[in-house]
N, C-alpha and C positions, 0 to 999 in steps of 0.2 A: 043710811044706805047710799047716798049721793056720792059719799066721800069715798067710800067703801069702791064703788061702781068705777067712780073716776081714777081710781089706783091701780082697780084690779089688772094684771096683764101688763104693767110698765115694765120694761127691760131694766131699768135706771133701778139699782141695788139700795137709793133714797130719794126724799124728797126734802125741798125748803120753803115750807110753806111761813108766811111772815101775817102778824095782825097788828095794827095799831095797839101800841101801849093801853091805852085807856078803854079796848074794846073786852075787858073783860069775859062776856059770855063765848067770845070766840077764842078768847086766850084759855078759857075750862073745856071747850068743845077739842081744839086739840091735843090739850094734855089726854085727857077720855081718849082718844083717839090713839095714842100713843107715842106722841112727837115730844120731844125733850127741848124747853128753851136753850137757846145756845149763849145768849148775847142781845144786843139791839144794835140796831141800827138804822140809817135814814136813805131811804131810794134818790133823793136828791136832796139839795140844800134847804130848797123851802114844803120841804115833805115833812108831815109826821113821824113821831120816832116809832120804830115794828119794834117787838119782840122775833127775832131770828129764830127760828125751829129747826129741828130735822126730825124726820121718820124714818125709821129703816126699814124698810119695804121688802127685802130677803137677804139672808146672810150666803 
């Protein structure tokens, strides 16, 4: 419902929401939710690797 809440009403036609590689139960919570991985990636050099997402939020 949180996730749901916080999306509702965004003008932004997507979102990029990112989780740590290894965070598993948050890498199954977005797919459930409907976001497609894209890729990975690292927010800085000495960052862990994300898994890169997108949702489409309306077409």
């Amino acid at each position: 419902m949180l996730h749901d809440a916080t999306l509702d009403g965004r003008a932004e036609p997507r979102t990029t929401p990112t989780c740590v590689v290894d965070n598993q139960p948050a890498h199954d919570a977005y797919l459930r939710w409907g976001s497609q991985t894209m890729g990975q990636i690292k927010h800085a050099p000495a960052s862990p690797l994300y898994d890169a997402m997108v949702l489409i939020l309306r077409r």
